[in-house]
Wavefront OBJ file of the C-alpha trace (Angstrom):
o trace
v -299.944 148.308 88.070
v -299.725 151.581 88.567
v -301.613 151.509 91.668
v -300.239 148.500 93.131
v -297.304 150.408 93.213
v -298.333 153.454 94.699
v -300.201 151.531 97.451
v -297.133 149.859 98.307
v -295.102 153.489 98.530
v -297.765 154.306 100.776
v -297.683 151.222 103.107
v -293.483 151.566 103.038
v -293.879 155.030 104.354
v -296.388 153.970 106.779
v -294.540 151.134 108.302
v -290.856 153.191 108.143
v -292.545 156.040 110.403
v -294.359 153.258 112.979
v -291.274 151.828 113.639
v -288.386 153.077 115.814
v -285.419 155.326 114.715
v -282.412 153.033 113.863
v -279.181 154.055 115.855
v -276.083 155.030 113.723
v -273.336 152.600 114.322
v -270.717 153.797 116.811
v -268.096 155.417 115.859
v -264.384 156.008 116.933
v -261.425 158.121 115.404
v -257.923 156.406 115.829
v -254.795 158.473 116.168
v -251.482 157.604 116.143
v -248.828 160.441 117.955
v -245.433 160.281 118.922
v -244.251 162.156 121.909
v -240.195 160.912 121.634
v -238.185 163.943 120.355
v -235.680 161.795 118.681
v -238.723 160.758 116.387
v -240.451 163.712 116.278
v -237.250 165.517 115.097
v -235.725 163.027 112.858
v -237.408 160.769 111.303
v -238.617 161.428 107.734
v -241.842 162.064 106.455
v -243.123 161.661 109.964
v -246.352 163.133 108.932
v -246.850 160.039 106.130
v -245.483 157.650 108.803
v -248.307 158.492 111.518
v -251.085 158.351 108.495
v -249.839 154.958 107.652
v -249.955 153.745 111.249
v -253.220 155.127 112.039
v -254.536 153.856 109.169
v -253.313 149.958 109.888
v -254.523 150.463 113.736
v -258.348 151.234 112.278
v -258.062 148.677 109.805
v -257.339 146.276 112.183
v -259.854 147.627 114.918
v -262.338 147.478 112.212
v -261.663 143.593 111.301
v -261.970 142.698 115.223
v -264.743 145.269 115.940
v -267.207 145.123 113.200
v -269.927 146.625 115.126
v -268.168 150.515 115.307
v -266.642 152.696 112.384
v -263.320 153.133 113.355
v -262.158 156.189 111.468
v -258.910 157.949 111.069
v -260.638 161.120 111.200
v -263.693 163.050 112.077
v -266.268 163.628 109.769
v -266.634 167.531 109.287
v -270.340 167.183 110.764
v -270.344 164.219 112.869
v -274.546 162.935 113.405
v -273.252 161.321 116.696
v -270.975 162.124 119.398
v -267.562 160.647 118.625
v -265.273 158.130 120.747
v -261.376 158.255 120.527
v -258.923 156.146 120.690
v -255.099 157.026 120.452
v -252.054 154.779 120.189
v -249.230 156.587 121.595
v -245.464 155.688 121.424
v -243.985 157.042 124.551
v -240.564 156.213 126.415
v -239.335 155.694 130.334
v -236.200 157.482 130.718
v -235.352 155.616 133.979
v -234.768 152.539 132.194
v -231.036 151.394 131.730
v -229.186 151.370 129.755
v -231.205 153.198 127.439
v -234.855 154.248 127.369
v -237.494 151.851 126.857
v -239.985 152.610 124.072
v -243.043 151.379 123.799
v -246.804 151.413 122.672
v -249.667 152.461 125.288
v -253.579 153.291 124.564
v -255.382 156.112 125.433
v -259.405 156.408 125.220
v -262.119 158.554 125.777
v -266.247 157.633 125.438
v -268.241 159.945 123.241
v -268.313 163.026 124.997
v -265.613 161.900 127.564
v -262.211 163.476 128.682
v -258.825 160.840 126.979
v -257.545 158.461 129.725
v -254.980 155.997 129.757
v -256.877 152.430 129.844
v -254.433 150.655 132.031
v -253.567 147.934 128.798
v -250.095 146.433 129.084
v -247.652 148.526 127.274
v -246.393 147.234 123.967
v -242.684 147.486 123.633
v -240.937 148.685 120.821
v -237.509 148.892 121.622
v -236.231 147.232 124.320
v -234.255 149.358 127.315
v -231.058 146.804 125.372
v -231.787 148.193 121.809
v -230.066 151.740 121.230
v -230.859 150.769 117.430
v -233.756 153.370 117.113
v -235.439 154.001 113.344
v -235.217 157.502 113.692
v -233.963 157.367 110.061
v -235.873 155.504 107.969
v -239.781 155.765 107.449
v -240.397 152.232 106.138
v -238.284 150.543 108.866
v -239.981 152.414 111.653
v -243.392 151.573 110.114
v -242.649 148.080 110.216
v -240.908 148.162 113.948
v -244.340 149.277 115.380
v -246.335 147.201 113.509
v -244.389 144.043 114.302
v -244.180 144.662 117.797
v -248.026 145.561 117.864
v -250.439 143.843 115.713
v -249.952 140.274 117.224
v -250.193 141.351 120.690
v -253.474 143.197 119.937
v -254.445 140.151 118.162
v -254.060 138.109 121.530
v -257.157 137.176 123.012
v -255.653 138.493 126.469
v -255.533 141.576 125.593
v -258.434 141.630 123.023
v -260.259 140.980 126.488
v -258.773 143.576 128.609
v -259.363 146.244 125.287
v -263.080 144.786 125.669
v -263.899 145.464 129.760
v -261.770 149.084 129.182
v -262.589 150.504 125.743
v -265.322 148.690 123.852
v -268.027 148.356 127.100
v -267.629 152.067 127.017
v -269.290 152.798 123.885
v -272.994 152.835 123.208
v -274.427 151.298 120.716
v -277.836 152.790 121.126
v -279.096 155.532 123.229
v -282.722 153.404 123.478
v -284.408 150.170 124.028
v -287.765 149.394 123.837
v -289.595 146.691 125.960
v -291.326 144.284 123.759
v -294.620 143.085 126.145
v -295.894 140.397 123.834
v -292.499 138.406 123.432
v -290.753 139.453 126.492
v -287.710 140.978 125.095
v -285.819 143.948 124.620
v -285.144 145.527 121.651
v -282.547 147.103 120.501
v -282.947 149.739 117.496
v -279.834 148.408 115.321
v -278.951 146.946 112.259
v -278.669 143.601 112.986
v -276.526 143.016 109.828
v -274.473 146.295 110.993
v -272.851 144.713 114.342
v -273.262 141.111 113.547
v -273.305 139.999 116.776
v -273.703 136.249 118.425
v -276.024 135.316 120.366
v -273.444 134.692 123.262
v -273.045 138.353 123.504
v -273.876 140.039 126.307
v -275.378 143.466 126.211
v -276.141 145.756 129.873
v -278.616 148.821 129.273
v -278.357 151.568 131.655
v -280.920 154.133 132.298
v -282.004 157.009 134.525
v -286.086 158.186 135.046
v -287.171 160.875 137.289
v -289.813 160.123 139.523
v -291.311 162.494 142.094
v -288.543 161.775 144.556
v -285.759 162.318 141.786
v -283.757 160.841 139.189
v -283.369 157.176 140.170
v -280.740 154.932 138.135
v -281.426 151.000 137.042
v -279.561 148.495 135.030
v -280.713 145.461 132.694
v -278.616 142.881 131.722
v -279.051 141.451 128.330
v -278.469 137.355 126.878
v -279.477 135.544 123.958
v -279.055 138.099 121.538
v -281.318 137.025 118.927
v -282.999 139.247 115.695
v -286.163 139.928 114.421
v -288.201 142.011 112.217
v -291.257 144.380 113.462
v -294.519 142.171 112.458
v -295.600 145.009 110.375
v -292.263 145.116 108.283
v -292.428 140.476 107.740
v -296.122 141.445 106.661
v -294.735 143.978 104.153
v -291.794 141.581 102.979
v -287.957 141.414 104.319
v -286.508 144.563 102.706
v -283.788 146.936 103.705
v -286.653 149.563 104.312
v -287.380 147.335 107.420
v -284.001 145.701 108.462
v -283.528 143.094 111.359
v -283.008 144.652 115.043
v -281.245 142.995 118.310
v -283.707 141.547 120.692
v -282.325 140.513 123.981
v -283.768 138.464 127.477
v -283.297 140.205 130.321
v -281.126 138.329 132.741
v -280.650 140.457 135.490
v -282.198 144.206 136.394
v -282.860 146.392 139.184
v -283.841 149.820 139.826
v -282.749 152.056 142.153
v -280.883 149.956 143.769
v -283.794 147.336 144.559
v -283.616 144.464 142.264
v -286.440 143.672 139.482
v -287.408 140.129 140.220
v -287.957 138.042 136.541
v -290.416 134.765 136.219
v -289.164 132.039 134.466
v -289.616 133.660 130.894
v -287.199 136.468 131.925
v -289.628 138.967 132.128
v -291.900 140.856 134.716
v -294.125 143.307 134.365
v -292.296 145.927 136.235
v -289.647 146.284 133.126
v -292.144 148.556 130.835
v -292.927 150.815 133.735
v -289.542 151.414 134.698
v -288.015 152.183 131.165
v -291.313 154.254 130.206
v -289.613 157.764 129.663
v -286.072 156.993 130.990
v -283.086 158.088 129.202
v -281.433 154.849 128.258
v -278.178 153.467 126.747
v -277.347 150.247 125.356
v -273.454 148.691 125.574
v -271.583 145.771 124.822
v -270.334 144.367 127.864
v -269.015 140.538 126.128
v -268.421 140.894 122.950
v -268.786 137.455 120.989
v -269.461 138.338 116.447
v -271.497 136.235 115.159
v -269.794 133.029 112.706
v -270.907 134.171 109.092
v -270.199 130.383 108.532
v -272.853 129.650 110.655
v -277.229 129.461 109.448
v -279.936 131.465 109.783
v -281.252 129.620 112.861
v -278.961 130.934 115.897
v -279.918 134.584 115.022
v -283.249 134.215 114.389
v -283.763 132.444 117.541
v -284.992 129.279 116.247
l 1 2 3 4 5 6 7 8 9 10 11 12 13 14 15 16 17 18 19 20 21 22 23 24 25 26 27 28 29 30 31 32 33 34 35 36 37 38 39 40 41 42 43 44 45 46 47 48 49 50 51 52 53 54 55 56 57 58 59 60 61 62 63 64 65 66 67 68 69 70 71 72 73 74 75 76 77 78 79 80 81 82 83 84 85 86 87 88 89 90 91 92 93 94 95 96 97 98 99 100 101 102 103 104 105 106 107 108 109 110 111 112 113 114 115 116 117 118 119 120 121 122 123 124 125 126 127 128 129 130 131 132 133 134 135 136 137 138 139 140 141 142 143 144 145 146 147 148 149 150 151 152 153 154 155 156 157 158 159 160 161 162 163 164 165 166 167 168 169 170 171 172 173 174 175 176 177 178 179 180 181 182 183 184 185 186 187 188 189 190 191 192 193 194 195 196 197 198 199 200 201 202 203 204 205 206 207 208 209 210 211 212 213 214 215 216 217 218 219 220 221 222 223 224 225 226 227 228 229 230 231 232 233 234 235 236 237 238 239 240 241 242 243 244 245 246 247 248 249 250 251 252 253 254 255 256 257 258 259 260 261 262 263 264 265 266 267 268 269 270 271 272 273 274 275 276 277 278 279 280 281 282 283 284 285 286 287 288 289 290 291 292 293 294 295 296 297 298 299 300
């Protein structure tokens, strides 16, 4: 028994260090500021009211977004670079008869500077409303909220916060090409982003070549899952979890477009990616049904 055991440690090992690092899951700290003075300065336990706020916004990022962490702060060491996203309450002063208030998102990619995303503001008070909650924490809690969650929750906007914020983030920062079954794969939990197989994935990557760095693009469908052969040999285990295959649909590189045969593939694809810098986003975003079988993400 003894043995069994320790030649089964030994084939774990062997088979965790053949196959590919996993990415970490993406990950995004929400804020929550106010830039109005007549909140800043009045309203009580303004500190508490933020935390609260923040904390519903990631909650309900987290709920819609499954694949990224969406945090309310950053980890003290941080194992990947960190995206931001910050819901700001600002005002136009030009409105009449009083200011309008309202809601409007500002994001920045891992590693990027915080822009505006150019989503439709969310109003809070009306330029009609003089009734501000600069006095009461609860009420003011429940103002934004109300005026906030269900547009977020609109599939509208959910769209718009898709193609500005969400395509933005990489969820890996490799891909392999799979020869043998003419796919690409994708070194993530499958069971971390839980995503359909009508999702759409694009994976962009630079190579330098003798004349220079030249750029190319793949575009990823059927987003399917699979285990390595090695890890269904050894048994389904967390040690060897399910990772996102894709067929290419569209690629080209630099600027000269990779013609596919009818399996998606061509033999171009391996030479290309073979030691580019590559990164993987989600450019339609489409979770997977948990009511739904096995069969859809195991391509079958």
């Amino acid at each position: 028994m003894a043995s069994r055991i320790a030649i089964g440690l030994l084939l774990a090992a062997s088979l965790s260090a053949s196959l590919p690092v996993l990415a970490a899951r993406p990950e995004v700290v929400v804020e929550f500021e106010i830039t109005i003075p007549e909140f800043t300065q009045n309203l009580p336990e303004r500190d508490k009211a933020i935390q609260t706020l923040r904390s519903a916004f990631a909650t309900e990022l987290q709920h819609q977004f499954v694949f990224a962490q969406w945090l309310t702060e950053a980890p003290a060491q941080p194992q990947i670079q960190l995206g931001r996203l910050v819901v700001r309450l600002e005002q136009d002063k030009d409105t009449k008869p009083n200011p309008w208030v309202f809601v409007r998102l500002w994001g920045a990619r891992p590693n990027g500077p915080l822009k505006e995303l150019g989503l439709p503001q969310l109003e809070i008070y009306s330029p009609g409303n003089p009734n501000w909650d600069t006095n009461s924490r609860g009420d003011f809690e429940t103002r934004v909220l109300t005026h906030t969650m269900e547009k977020i929750r609109n599939d509208g906007f959910r769209e718009k916060f898709i193609k500005q914020f969400i395509s933005k983030l990489p969820i890996s920062s490799a891909v392999e090409p799979m020869v043998t079954d003419r796919v690409i794969e994708i070194p993530v939990r499958w069971n971390e982003v839980l995503l359909s197989s009508e999702t759409e994935l694009v994976v962009t990557f630079d190579k330098q070549v003798p004349q220079g760095s030249r750029t190319g693009t793949m575009t990823l469908g059927r987003i399917v899952t699979r285990l390595d052969g090695q890890a269904n040999a050894a048994g389904a285990s967390p040690e060897f979890p399910a990772r996102l295959r894709g067929s290419i649909t569209e690629a080209s590189f630099d600027a000269v477009k990779i013609p596919l045969d009818q399996q998606n593939w061509s033999d171009q694809v391996a030479q290309v990616l073979a030691g580019a810098k590559a990164l993987c986003f989600i450019s339609k975003y489409m979770p997977r049904d948990e009511l739904a079988g096995d069969a859809d993400r195991l391509g079958l």
